[in-house]
Structures are given as structure tokens and as C-alpha cells.
TORKOL-4160 file (C-alpha; in steps of 0.2 Angstrom, whole numbers, padded with zeros to 4 digits, m for minus):
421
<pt num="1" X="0648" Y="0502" Z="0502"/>
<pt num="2" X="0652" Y="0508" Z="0520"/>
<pt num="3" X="0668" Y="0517" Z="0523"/>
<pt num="4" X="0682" Y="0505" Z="0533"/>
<pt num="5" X="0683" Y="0517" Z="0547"/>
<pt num="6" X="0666" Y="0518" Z="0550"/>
<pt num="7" X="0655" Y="0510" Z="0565"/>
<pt num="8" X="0651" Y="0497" Z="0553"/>
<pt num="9" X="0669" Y="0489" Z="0553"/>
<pt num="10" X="0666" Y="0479" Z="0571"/>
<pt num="11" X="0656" Y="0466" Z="0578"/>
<pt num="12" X="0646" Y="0478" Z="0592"/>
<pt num="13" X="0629" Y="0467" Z="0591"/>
<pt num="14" X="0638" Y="0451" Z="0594"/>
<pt num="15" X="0630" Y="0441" Z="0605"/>
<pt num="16" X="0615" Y="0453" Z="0607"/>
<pt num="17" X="0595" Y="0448" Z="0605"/>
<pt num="18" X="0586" Y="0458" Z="0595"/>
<pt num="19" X="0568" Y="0455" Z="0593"/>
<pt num="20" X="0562" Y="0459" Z="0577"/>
<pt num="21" X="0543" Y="0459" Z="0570"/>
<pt num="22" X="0537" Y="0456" Z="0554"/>
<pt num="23" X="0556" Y="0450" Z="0551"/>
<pt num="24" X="0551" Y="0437" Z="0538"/>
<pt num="25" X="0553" Y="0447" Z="0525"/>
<pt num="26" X="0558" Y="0463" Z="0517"/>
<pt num="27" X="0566" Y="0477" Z="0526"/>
<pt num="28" X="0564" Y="0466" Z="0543"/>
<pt num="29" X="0575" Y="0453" Z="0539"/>
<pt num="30" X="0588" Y="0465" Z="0530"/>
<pt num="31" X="0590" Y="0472" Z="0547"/>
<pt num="32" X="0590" Y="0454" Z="0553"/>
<pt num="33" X="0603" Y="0448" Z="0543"/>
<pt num="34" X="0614" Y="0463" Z="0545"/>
<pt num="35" X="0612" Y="0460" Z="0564"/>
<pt num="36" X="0617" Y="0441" Z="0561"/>
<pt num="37" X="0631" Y="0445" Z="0552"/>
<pt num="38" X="0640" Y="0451" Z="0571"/>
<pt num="39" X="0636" Y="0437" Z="0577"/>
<pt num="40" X="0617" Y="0443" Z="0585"/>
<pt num="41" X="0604" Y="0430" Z="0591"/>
<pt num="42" X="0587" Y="0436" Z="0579"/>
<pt num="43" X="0569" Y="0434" Z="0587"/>
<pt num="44" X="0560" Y="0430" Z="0570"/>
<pt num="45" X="0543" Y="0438" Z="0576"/>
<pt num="46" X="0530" Y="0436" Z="0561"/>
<pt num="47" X="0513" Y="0429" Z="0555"/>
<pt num="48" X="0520" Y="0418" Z="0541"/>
<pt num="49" X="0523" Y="0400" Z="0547"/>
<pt num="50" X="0517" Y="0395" Z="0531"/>
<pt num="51" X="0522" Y="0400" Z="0513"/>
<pt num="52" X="0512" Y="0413" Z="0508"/>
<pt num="53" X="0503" Y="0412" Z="0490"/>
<pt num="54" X="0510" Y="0427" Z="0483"/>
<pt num="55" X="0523" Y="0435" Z="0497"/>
<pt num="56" X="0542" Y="0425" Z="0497"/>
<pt num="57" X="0548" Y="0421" Z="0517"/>
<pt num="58" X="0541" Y="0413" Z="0529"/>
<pt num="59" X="0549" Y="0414" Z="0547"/>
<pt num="60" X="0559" Y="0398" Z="0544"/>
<pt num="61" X="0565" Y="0402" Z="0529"/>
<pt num="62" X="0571" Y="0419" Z="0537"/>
<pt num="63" X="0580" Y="0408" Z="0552"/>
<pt num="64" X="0589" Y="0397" Z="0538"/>
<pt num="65" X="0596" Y="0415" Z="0532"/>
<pt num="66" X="0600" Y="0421" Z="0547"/>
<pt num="67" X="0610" Y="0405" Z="0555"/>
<pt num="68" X="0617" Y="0404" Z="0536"/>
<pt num="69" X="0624" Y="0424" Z="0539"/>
<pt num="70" X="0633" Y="0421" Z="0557"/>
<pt num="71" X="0617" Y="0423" Z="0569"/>
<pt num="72" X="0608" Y="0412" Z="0578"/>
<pt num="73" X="0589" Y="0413" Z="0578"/>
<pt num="74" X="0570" Y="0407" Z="0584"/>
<pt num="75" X="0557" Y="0410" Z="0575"/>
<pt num="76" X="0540" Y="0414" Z="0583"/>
<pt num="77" X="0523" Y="0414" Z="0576"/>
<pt num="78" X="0518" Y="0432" Z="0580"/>
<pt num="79" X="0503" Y="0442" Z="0575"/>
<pt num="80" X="0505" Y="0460" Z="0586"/>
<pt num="81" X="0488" Y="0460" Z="0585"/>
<pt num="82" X="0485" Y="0447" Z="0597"/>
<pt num="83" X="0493" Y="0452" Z="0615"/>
<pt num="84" X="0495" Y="0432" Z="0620"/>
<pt num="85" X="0509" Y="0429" Z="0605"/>
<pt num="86" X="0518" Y="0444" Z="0609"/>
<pt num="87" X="0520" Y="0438" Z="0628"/>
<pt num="88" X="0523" Y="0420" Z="0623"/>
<pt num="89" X="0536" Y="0426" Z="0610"/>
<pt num="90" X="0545" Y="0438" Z="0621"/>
<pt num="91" X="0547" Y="0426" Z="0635"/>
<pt num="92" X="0553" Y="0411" Z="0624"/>
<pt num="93" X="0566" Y="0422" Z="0617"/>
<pt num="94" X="0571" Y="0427" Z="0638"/>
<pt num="95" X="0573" Y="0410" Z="0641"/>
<pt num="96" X="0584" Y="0406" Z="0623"/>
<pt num="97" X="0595" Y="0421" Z="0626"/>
<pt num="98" X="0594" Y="0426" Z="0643"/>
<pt num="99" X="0585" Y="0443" Z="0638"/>
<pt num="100" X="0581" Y="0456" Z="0626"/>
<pt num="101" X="0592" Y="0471" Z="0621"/>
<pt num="102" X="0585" Y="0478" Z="0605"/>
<pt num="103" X="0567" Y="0479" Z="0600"/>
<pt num="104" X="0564" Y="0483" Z="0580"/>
<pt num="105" X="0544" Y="0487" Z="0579"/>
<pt num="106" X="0543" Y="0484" Z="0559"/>
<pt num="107" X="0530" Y="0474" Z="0559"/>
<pt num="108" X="0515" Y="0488" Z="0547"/>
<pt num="109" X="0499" Y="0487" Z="0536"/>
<pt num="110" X="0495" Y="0498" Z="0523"/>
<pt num="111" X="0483" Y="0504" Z="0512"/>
<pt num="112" X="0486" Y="0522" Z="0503"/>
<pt num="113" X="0467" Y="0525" Z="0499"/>
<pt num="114" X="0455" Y="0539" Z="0505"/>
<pt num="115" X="0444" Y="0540" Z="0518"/>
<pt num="116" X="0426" Y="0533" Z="0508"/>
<pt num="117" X="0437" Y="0521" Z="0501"/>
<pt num="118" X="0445" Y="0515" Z="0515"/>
<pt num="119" X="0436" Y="0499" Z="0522"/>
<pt num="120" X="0432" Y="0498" Z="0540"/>
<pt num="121" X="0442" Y="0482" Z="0542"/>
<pt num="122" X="0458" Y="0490" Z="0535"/>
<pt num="123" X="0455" Y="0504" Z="0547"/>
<pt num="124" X="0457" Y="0492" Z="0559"/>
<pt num="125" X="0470" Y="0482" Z="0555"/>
<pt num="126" X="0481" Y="0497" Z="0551"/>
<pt num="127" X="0477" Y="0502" Z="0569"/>
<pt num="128" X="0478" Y="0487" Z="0576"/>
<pt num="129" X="0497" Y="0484" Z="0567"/>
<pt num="130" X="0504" Y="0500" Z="0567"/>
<pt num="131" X="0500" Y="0506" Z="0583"/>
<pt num="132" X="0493" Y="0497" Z="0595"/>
<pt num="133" X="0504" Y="0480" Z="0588"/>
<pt num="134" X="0520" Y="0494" Z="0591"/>
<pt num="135" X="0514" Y="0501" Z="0608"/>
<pt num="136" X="0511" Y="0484" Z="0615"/>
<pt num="137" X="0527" Y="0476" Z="0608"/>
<pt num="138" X="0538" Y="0489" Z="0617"/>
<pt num="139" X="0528" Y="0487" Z="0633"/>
<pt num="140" X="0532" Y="0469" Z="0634"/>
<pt num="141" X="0549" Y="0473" Z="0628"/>
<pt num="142" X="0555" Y="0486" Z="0637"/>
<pt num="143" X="0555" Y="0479" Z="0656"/>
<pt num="144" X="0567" Y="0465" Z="0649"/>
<pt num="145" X="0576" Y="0480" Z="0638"/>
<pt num="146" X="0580" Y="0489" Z="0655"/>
<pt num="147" X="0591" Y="0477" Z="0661"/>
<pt num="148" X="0600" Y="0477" Z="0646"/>
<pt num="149" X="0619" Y="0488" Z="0644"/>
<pt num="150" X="0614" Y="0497" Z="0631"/>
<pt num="151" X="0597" Y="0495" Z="0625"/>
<pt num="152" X="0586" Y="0504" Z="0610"/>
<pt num="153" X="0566" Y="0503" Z="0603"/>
<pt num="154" X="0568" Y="0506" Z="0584"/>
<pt num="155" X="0549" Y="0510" Z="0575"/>
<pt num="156" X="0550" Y="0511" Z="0556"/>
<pt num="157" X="0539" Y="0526" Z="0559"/>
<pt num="158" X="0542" Y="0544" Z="0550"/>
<pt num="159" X="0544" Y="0560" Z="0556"/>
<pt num="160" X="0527" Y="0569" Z="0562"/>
<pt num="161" X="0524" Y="0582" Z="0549"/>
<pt num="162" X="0509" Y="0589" Z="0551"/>
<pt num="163" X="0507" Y="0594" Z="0534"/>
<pt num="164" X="0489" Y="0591" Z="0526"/>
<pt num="165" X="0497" Y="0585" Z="0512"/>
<pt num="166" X="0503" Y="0570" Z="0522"/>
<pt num="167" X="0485" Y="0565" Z="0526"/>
<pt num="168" X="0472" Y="0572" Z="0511"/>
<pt num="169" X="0472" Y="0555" Z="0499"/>
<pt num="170" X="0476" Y="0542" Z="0514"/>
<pt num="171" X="0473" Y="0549" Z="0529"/>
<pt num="172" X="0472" Y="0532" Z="0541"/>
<pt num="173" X="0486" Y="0525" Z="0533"/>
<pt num="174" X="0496" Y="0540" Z="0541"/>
<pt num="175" X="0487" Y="0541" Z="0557"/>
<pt num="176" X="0492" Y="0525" Z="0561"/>
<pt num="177" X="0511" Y="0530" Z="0555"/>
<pt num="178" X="0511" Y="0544" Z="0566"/>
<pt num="179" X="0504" Y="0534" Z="0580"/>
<pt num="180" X="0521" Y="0523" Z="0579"/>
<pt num="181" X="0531" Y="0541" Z="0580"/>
<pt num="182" X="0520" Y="0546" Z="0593"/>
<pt num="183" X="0529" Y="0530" Z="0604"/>
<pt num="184" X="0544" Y="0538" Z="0600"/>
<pt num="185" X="0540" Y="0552" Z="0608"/>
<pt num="186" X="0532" Y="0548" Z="0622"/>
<pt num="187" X="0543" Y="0534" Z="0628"/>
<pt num="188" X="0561" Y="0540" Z="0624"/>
<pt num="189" X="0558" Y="0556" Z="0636"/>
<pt num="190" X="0546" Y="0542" Z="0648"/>
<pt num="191" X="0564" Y="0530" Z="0647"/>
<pt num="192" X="0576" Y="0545" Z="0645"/>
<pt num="193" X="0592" Y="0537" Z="0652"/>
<pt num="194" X="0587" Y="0518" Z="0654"/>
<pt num="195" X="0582" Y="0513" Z="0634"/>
<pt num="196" X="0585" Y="0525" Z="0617"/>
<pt num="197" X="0571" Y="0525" Z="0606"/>
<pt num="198" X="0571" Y="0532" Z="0591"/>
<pt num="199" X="0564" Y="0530" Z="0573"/>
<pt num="200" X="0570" Y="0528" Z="0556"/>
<pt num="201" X="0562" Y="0531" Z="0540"/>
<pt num="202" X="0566" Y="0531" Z="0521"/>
<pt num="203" X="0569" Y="0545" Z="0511"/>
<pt num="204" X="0565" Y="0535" Z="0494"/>
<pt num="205" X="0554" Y="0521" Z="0489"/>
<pt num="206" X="0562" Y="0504" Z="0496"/>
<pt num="207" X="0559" Y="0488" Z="0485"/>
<pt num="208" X="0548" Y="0475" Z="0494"/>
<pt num="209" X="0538" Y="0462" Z="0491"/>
<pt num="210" X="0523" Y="0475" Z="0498"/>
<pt num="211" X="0528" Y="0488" Z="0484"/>
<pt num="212" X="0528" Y="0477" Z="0472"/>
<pt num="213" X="0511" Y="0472" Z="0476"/>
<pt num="214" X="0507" Y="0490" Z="0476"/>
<pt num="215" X="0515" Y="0498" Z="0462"/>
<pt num="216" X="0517" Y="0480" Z="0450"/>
<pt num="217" X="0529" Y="0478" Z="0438"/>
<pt num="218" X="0543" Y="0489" Z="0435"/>
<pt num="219" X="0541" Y="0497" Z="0451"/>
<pt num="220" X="0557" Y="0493" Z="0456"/>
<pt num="221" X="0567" Y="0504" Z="0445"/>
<pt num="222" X="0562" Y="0518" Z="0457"/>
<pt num="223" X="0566" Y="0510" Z="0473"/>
<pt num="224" X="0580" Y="0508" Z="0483"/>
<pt num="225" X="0587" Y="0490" Z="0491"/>
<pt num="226" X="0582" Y="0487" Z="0509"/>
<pt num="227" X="0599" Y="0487" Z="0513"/>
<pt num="228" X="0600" Y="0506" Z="0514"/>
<pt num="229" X="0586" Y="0503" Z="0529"/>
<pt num="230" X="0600" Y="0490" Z="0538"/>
<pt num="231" X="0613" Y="0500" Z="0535"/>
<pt num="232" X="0604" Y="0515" Z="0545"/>
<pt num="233" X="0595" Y="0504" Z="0557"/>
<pt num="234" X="0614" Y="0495" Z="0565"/>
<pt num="235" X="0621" Y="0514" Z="0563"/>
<pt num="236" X="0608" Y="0516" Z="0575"/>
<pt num="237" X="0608" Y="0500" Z="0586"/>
<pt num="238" X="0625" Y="0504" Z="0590"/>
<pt num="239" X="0625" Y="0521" Z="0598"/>
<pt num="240" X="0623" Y="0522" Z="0615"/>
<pt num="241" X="0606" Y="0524" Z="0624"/>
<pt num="242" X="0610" Y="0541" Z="0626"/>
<pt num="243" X="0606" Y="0543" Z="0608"/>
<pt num="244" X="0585" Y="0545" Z="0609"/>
<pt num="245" X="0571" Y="0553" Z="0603"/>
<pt num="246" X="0578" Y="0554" Z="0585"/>
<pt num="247" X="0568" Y="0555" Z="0569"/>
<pt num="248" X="0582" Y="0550" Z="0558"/>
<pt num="249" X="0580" Y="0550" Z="0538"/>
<pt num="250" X="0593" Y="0535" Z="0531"/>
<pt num="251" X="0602" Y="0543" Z="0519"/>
<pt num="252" X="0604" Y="0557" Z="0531"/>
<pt num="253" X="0612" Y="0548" Z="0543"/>
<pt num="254" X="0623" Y="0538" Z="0530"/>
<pt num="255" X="0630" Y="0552" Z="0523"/>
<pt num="256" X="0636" Y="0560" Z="0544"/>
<pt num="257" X="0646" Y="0541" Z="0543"/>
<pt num="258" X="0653" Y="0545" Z="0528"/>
<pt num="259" X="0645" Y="0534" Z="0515"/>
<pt num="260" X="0648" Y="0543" Z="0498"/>
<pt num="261" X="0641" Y="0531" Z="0485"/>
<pt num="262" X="0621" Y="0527" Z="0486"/>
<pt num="263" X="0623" Y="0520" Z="0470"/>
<pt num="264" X="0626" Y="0504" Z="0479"/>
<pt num="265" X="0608" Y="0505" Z="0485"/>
<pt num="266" X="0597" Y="0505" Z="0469"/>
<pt num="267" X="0590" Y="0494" Z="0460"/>
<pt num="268" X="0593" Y="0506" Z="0445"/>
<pt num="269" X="0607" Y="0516" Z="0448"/>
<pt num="270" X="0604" Y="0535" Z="0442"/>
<pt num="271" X="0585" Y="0531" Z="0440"/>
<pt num="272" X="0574" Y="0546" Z="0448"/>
<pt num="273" X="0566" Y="0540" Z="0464"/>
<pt num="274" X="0551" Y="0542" Z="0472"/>
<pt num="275" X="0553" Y="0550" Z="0489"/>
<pt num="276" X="0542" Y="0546" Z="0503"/>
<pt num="277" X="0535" Y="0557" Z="0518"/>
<pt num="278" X="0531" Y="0563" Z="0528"/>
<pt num="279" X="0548" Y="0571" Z="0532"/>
<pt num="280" X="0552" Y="0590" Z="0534"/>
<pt num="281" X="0570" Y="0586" Z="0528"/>
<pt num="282" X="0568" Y="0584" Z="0510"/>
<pt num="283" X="0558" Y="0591" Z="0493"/>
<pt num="284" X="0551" Y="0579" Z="0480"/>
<pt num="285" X="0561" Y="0577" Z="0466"/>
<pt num="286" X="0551" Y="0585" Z="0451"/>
<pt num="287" X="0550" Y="0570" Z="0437"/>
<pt num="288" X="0553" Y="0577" Z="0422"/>
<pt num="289" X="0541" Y="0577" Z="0408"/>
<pt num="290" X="0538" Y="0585" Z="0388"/>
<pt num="291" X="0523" Y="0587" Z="0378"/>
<pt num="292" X="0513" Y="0573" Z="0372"/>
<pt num="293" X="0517" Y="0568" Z="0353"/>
<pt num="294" X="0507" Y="0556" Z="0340"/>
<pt num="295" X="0502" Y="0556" Z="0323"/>
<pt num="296" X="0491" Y="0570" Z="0316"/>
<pt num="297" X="0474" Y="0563" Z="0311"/>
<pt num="298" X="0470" Y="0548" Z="0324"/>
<pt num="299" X="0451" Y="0549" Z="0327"/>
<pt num="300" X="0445" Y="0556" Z="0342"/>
<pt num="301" X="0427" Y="0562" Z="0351"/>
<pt num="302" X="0424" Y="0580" Z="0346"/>
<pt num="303" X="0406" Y="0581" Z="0350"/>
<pt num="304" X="0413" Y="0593" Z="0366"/>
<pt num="305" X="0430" Y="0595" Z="0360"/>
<pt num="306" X="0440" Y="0608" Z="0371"/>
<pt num="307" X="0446" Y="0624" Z="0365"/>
<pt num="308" X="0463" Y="0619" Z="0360"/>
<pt num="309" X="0460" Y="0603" Z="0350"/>
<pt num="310" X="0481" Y="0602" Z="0347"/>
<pt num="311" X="0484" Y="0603" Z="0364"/>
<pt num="312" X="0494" Y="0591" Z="0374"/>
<pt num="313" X="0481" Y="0581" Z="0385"/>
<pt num="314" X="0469" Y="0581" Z="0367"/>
<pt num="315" X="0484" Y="0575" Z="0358"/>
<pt num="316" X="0487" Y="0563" Z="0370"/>
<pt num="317" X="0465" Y="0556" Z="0369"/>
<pt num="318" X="0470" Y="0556" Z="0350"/>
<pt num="319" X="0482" Y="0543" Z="0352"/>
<pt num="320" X="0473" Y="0533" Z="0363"/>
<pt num="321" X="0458" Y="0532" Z="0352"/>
<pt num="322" X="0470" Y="0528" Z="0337"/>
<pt num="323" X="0477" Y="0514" Z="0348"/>
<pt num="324" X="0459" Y="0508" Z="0352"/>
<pt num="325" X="0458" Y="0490" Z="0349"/>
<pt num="326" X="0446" Y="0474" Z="0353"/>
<pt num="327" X="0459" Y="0466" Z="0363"/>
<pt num="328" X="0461" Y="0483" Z="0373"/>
<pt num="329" X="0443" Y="0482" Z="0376"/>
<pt num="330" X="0442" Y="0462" Z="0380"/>
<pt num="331" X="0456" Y="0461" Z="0392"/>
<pt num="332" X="0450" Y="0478" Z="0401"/>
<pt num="333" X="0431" Y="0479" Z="0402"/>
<pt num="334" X="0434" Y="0495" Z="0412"/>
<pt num="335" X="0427" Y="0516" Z="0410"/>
<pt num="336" X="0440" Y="0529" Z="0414"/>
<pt num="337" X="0434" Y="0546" Z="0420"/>
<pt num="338" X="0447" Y="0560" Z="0422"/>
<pt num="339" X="0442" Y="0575" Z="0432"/>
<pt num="340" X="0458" Y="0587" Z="0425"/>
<pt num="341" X="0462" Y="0603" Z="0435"/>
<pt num="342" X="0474" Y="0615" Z="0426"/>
<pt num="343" X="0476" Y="0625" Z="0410"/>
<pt num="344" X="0468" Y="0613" Z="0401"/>
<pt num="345" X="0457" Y="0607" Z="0415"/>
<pt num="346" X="0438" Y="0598" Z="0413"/>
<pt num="347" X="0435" Y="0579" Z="0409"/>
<pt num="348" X="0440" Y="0566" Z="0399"/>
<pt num="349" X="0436" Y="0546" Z="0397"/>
<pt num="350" X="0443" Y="0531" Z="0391"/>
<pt num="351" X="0431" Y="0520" Z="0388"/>
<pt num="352" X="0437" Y="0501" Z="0387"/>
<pt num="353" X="0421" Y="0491" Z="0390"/>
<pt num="354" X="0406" Y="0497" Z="0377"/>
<pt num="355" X="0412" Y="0489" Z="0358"/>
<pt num="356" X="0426" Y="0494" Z="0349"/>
<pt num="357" X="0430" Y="0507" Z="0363"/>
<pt num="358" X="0433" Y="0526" Z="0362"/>
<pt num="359" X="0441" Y="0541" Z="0371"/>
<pt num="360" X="0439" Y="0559" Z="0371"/>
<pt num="361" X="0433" Y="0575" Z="0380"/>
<pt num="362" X="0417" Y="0576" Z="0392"/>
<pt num="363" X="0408" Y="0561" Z="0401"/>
<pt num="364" X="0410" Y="0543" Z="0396"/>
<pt num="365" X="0395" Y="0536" Z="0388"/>
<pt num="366" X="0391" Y="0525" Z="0404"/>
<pt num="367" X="0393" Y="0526" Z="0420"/>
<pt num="368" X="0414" Y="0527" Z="0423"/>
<pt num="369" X="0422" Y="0513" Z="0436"/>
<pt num="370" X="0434" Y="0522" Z="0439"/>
<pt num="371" X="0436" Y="0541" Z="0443"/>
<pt num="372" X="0454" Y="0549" Z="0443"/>
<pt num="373" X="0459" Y="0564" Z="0448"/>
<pt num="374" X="0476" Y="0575" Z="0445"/>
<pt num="375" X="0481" Y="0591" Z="0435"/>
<pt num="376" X="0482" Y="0591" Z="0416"/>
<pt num="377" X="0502" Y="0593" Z="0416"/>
<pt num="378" X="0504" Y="0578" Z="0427"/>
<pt num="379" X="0490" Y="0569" Z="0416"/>
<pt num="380" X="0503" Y="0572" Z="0401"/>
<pt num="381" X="0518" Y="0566" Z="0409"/>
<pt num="382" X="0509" Y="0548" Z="0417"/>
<pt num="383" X="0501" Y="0544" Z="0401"/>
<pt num="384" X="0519" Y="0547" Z="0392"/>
<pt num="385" X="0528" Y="0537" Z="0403"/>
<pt num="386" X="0536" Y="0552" Z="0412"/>
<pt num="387" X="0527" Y="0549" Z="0428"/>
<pt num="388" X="0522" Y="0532" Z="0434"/>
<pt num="389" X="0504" Y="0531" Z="0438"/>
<pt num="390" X="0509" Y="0522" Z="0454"/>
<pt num="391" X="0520" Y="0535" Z="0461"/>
<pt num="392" X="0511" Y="0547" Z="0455"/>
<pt num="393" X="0495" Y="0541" Z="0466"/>
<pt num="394" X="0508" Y="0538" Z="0481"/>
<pt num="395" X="0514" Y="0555" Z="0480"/>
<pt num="396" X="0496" Y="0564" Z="0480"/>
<pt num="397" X="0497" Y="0571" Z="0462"/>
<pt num="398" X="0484" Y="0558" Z="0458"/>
<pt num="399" X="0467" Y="0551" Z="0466"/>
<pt num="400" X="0457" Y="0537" Z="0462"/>
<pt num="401" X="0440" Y="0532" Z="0466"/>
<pt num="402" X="0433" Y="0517" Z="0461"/>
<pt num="403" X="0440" Y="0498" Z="0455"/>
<pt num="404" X="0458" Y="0501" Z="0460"/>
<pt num="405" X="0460" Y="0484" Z="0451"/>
<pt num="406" X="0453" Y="0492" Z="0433"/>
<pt num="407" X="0464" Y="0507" Z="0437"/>
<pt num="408" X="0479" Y="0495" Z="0440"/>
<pt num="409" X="0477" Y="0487" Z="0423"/>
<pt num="410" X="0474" Y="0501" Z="0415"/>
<pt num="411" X="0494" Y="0505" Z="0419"/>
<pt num="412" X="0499" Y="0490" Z="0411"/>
<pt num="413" X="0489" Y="0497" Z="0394"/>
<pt num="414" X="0499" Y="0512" Z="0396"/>
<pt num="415" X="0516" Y="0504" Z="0396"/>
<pt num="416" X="0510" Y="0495" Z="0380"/>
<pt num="417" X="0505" Y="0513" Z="0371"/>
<pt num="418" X="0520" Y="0523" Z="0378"/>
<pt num="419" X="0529" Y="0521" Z="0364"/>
<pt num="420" X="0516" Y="0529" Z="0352"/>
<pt num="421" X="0512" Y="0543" Z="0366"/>
């Protein structure tokens, strides 16, 4: 996919060490594996030593990948929360390779949920990962780095875009982002001439094991590979130090090398994507979307019903309480509330737990599990198969309170009824 004249057609990382956490999986080991491929000895530095129950990789299976690929490498049991496996880790790979020349700080936790919803622990973690797991990674790194001819710190961290909208519907999940961008700041102007640091961000959705836990099945269709990330990061990696301080978009960057086709890169060629922030350089693309249709006549609640009984969104509860079933009901056992802003603005239910089920206008008959937020038009379009609930929840134009397990299963009903919405 990479143009022959390009930086990409010579070995510049042979023989070099990178360090690399979380690099057992995902969009660490692309970068890994794309380093390996030169010829680079690979610092496997990740938690999974063990095969996880639900996430592929652990860091021996990653080393097996990277010998197999031209690299040589030495997996370390490395959680950056702890400061002792980090110091172990870097000095085991001083005395392997004889130093350290590239640090890729990839290693992150997430959780896109508000601030009541957010746990305490997660706060902590995502702290303890995403910042202080980067800042102290980089501190042990970088006087090893220094001695190094041409040295780089690489945080998968996004541009610092102090837009509200960044932070309104997962506001420590983005703190702790902007704390890795903050390092780039401070440090590449702190080792301005001695190390480059700089960091590198997606402009869409990248398939991972993480999204798919995060956005379940058929997620992937709106995703990009993780080689786009490796291509960007070893564009990256072999500039000089000189190049520092950089907040650089992947695609951006590909297309100043000359790469033409990012067709190569998804999962689902010509699919829509979803584009992640928190970046000044790019608009969302708008998903397109029509009017709800079903058939005239299914039942629905009209003890409250709205103005405009024809509507789209009342259409739309028509449908659902025509598709009503007991199996809807057994296999769910959840209450839906939407709160709909908008023209056709107020709220709706989905009731999937009391016997035979219903759905219509006003509040559920008991208490709801889950509440849901967003504006009627977007309603429409998620519950038409026009906009995934997932992306549409990443992206801000939905929020959810409550059993974010209930509100994930009631996506997989959706894909069941998308065909008679």
C-alpha cells in the first residue's frame, strides 16, 4: 500500500530496540511487527503472560510473531502501574541489546462513561495507565534514549482540543488522554535536541480486540486495520530527532508520503467510518439516514400519544410494539427510557421485562434500567440501522445511564428488527 519511493522502502530500524508497552496485542504489536520486519529487536512490555479469557495475545505469543517477521525480541511482564516492572524491564532489555532507542508508550485503559457512572477504580486505573504508567515509562526510558543516535518517545495520545465536547459524556477517559499529550509537550521542548517526542493518533476507529469488546459485533465494518497506526508510527520512528513536538493524525501524515489508496486499510472498504477526537484537523462524517418505515396499523401505546402519531420516531415505537415478542422479552428482561430532544422531542419506552412487553410515548410502566439520551433525528437513524448505537454513544450524540449491559443487548435486538424498521 506504500509508495516504492517512500521511507518505508529501507531497513532504517535495523538493529534498533524499541520498547514497546502493552505490545501483546492490537495496535502495539502492529507497530512491533512492522519494526521487526527491519530487522529491530522488540521489548514485549505487557501484563498478559497468561492467555487471557476473552483477549487473543499474550506476550509470548507476540515474540513468536515478532522473531517469525525478521526481529528479535524479549518479552517482559510489565504492568506500568507498578514502577519496579518498568525498571526491571528497561534494564533487562539494556543488558539484551545494549540500550534503548525508541520508546512507544501504548500501553491505555478506557472506559467512555460519564462522570456518575464512572467508578472510582476506573478512574484510577485510567490515571494510573494512561498517565502516570506514560510519564513514568518515558522517565526510565529516556536516560538510556539519550545515548541513543537518533532517539524518539511515541504516546498514542491525541491532539489537546479543548473543546467541551471532548470531555461532556467521558470526561476521565479524556483527562487521562490529554495527560499522555501533555508529556509530549512538556518533554519534547524539556529534550529539544537530545530525544523527539511526538504523538500519533487515529483519525477513524481502529479494529482491536478493545473495540470489539466495546462496540460487539459488526463493529469492525466501521474500523480501520491497525496497520494504518504502524504505518504512521515507523514514518515517524525514522525521522530525525529533530522532528518533535508533533501531534500527528495518521492519515495526514500518509497522504505527505504519498500513500493514495486507504482502501488497503479497512476492514470494509468504502464503508463510512467513525472518526475519533479529539483532533482540530477533521469533521465528523455525517452518517446518512431516511425516515423510519413499517406497516400501517401495528399497535402502539396511545394513552399519551404525541402530536404527530405518523411521525418518524412514533412510526418507528409502532414497529417495535408490532415486533413485540415473548422471546424479546425473556432473553432481555430490560426497560428502556428515552429522553428525545428535537422536533419531535419528549420520552419514550421500550419495555422488555413486564409480560408480553410494550413500547410507546411517556414513561415506562416501572422503573426504566436504562435511561438514553440523544435527539429524535438520531433516534430515527440508530434504531434504522443508519447509525450504530455504539458509534453513536462514542461520538456523543447518545448517552446512556444505567445497565450498560441491558443497553448493549438491546443493540443486538435492533439488528434483528432492522429489516422491518
Amino acid at each position: 500500500s506504500l509508495p516504492s519511493a517512500s521511507p518505508f522502502a529501507f531497513r532504517k530500524l535495523a538493529g534498533c530496540t524499541l520498547f514497546i508497552t502493552g505490545a501483546s496485542r492490537g495496535i502495539g504489536k502492529a507497530i512491533a511487527l512492522k519494526a521487526a520486519k527491519d530487522g529491530a529487536n522488540i521489548v514485549i512490555a505487557a501484563k498478559t503472560a497468561e492467555p487471557h479469557p476473552t483477549l487473543p495475545g499474550t506476550i509470548y505469543t507476540a515474540a513468536a510473531e515478532i522473531e517469525a517477521a525478521g526481529g528479535k525480541a524479549l518479552p517482559c511482564v510489565v504492568n506500568v502501574r507498578e514502577e519496579q516492572q518498568i525498571i526491571n524491564a528497561v534494564e533487562k532489555a539494556v543488558k539484551t541489546f545494549g540500550g534503548i532507542d525508541i520508546l512507544v508508550n501504548n500501553a491505555s485503559a478506557i472506559s467512555l462513561t460519564g462522570t456518575l457512572e464512572t467508578e472510582t477504580k476506573k478512574v484510577n486505573l485510567m490515571m494510573d495507565v494512561n498517565v502516570r504508567g506514560t510519564y513514568l515509562t518515558s522517565k526510565t526510558c529516556l536516560p538510556h534514549l539519550r545515548k541513543s543516535r537518533n532517539p524518539h518517545i511515541l504516546n498514542l495520545s491525541p491532539p489537546v482540543n479543548l473543546n467541551p465536547m471532548w470531555f461532556k459524556n467521558h470526561c476521565a477517559y479524556t483527562i487521562s488522554k490529554y495527560g499522555m499529550s501533555m508529556c509530549v509537550l512538556g518533554m519534547a521542548e524539556e529534550f529539544r535536541g537530545e530525544v523527539a517526542v511526538n504523538a500519533l493518533w487515529p483519525k477513524t476507529a481502529i479494529h482491536t480486540s478493545a473495540m470489539d469488546m466495546l462496540g460487539g459485533s459488526g463493529i469492525e465494518k466501521q474500523c480501520r486495520k491497525t496497520d494504518i497506526l504502524a504505518d504512521a508510527a515507523y514514518c515517524i520512528l525514522t525521522k530525525p530527532k529533530s522532528f518533535t513536538g508533533n501531534f500527528i493524525i495518521d492519515e495526514v501524515l500518509l497522504r505527505e508520503e504519498g500513500v493514495k489508496d486507504f482502501d488497503v486499510y479497512a476492514i470494509a472498504p468504502e464503508k463510512n467510518f467513525f472518526l475519533v477526537g479529539a483532533s482540530q484537523t477533521f469533521k465528523e462524517k455525517k452518517l446518512s439516514g431516511s425516515q423510519a418505515e413499517g406497516p400501517v396499523g401495528a399497535k402502539v401505546n396511545t394513552e399519551s400519544a404525541p402530536a404527530k402519531p405518523l411521525s418518524p420516531v412514533a412510526e418507528t415505537f409502532r414497529v417495535i410494539q408490532g415486533a413485540m415478542s415473548e422471546e424479546y422479552v425473556r432473553t432481555t428482561q430490560g426497560v428502556f427510557q428515552f429522553e428525545l430532544s428535537g422536533d419531535e422531542g419528549g420520552t419514550w419506552y421500550i419495555d422488555l421485562k413486564s409480560e408480553g412487553g410494550s413500547a410507546g410515548f411517556g414513561k415506562p410502566p416501572v422503573t426504566a434500567d436504562v435511561v438514553m439520551s440523544m435527539s429524535s433525528a438520531d433516534f430515527v437513524k440508530m434504531f434504522t440501522g443508519k447509525l450504530k448505537p455504539t458509534l453513536a454513544f462514542m461520538s456523543g450524540k447518545l448517552r446512556i445511564k444505567g445497565n450498560m449491559a441491558l443497553a448493549i443487548k438491546l443493540e443486538k435486538m435492533l439488528t434483528q428488527l432492522n429489516s422491518k424498521l
